[in-house]
N, C-alpha and C positions, 0 to 999 in steps of 0.2 A: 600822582600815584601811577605808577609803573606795570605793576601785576592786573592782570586780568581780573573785571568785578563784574559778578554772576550771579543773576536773581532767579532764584528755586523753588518747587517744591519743598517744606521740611520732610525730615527723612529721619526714621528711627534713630539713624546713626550720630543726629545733629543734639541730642535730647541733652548730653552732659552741658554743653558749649550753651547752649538757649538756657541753661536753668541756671548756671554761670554769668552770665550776663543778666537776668534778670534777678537772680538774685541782688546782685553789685549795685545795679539801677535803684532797686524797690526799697529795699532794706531799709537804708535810711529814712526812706519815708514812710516804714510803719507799712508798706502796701507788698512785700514779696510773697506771692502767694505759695509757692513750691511745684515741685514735678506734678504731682499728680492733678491738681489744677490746671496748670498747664496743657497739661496731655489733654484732660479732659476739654478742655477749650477748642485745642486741632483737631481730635477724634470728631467733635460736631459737626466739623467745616475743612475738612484737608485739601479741600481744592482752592481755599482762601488764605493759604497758611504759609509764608517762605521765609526763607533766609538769604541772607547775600553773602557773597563767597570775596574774598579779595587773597585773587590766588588758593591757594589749599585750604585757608583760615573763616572757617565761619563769623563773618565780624557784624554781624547782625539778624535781625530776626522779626517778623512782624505777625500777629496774631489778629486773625478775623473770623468775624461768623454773621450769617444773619440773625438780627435782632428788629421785633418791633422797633417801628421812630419812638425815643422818649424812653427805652427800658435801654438796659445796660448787663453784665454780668456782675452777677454777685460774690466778691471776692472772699467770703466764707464758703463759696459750694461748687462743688466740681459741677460743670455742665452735664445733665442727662441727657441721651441722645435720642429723646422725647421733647426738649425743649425747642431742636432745630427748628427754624422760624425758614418761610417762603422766601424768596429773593422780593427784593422792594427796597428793603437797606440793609446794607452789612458795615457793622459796627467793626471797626477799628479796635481792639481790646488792645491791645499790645502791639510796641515798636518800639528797640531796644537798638543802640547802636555805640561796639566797644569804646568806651574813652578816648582813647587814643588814635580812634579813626575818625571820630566825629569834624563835622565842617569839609568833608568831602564830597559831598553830593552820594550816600550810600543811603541814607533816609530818603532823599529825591528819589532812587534808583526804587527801594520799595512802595515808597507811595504812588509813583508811577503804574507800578508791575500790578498794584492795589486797584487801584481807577480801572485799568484796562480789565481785570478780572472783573470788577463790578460792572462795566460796562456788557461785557460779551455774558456775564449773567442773566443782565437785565433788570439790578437794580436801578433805583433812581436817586437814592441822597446815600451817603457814609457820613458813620456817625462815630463820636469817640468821646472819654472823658478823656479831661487836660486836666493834668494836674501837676504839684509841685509849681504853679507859677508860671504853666508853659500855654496860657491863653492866646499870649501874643506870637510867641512861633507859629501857634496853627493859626491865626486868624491871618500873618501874611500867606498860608497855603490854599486863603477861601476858605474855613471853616469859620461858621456866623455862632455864639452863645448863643445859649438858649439858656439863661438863669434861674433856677429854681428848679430845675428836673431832676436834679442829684440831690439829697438829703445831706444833709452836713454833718460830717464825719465818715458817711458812707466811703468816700475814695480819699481821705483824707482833708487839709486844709487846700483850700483854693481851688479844691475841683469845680471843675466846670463842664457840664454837655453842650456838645456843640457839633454842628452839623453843615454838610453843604449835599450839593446837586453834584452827579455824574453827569458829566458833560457829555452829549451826544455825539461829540466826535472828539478823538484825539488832539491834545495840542500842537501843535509843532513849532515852538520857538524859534527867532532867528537864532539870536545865543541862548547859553546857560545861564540861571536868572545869577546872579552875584551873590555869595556867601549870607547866610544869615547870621546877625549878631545877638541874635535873641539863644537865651538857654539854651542848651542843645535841650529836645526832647522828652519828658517823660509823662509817659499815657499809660492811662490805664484804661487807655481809650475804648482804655484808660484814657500811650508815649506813642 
């Protein structure tokens, strides 16, 4: 990948391109929740909330808030900006990354940008539902199951919550870890 890739802030102007892609993602699995949900989710928590740019092109997008350990959002209800929870965990809801970029390390670039916001928070675990089958992508990222916390059919078939530790200091790899061959992605961390 050749273009410059930029991890942001979401920004009013991003709102078509994130509900575009989440729609594309969710649809089929019966879980696209729509715009106003959406918003309602980054309105909670804007300082949790980004996109990745590769070059001009918003090609992905990841959705966070704090959340109680063990609760999740409920994809019938827009967030109330009464429900914002302390820092302690911030739940993963969403991460969304276009098809056709996928297996480039642009989900690393978010999860990364994710950790480091939790950290300078001063949370202490991220939590997210896995779903559509994607236990095992997150579980090579460090995220451990926790079985039975999600209600079955609540996030669809096979969801799963599942949770790990912010690590107290940054990582710093020798290399890049090597491509994953698991599913790409999708949380309703839900992805």
């Amino acid at each position: 990948m050749t273009d410059t890739v930029r991890v942001r802030p979401l920004a009013d102007r991003d709102w078509d391109a994130v509900v575009a892609l989440e729609r594309d993602a969710y649809t089929g699995l019966g879980l696209s929740e729509g715009r106003a949900a959406l918003e309602s989710r980054a309105a909670a928590s804007p300082d949790t909330c980004f996109v990745v740019d590769v070059g001009a092109r918003t090609a992905g997008y990841l959705l966070a808030l704090p959340y109680p350990p063990h609760r999740y959002p409920d994809l019938a209800r827009a967030e109330e900006a009464a429900t914002a929870f302390p820092p302690g965990n911030l739940h993963l809801h969403d991460i969304v990354v276009a098809p056709e970029l996928r297996r480039r390390g642009l989900a690393r670039h978010l999860l990364h940008h994710l950790t480091g916001t939790a950290r300078s928070r001063g949370d202490e675990r991220i939590s997210l539902v896995a779903v559509g089958g994607t236990e095992r992508f997150w579980s090579t990222r460090g995220f451990v199951a926790e079985p039975g916390v999600v209600p079955e059919g609540a996030y669809g078939g096979e969801a799963v919550y599942m949770s790990k530790p912010v690590p107290a200091h940054p990582a710093h790899p020798a290399r890049p870890a090597p491509p994953s061959h698991s599913p790409a992605p999708s949380l309703r961390e839900v992805s």
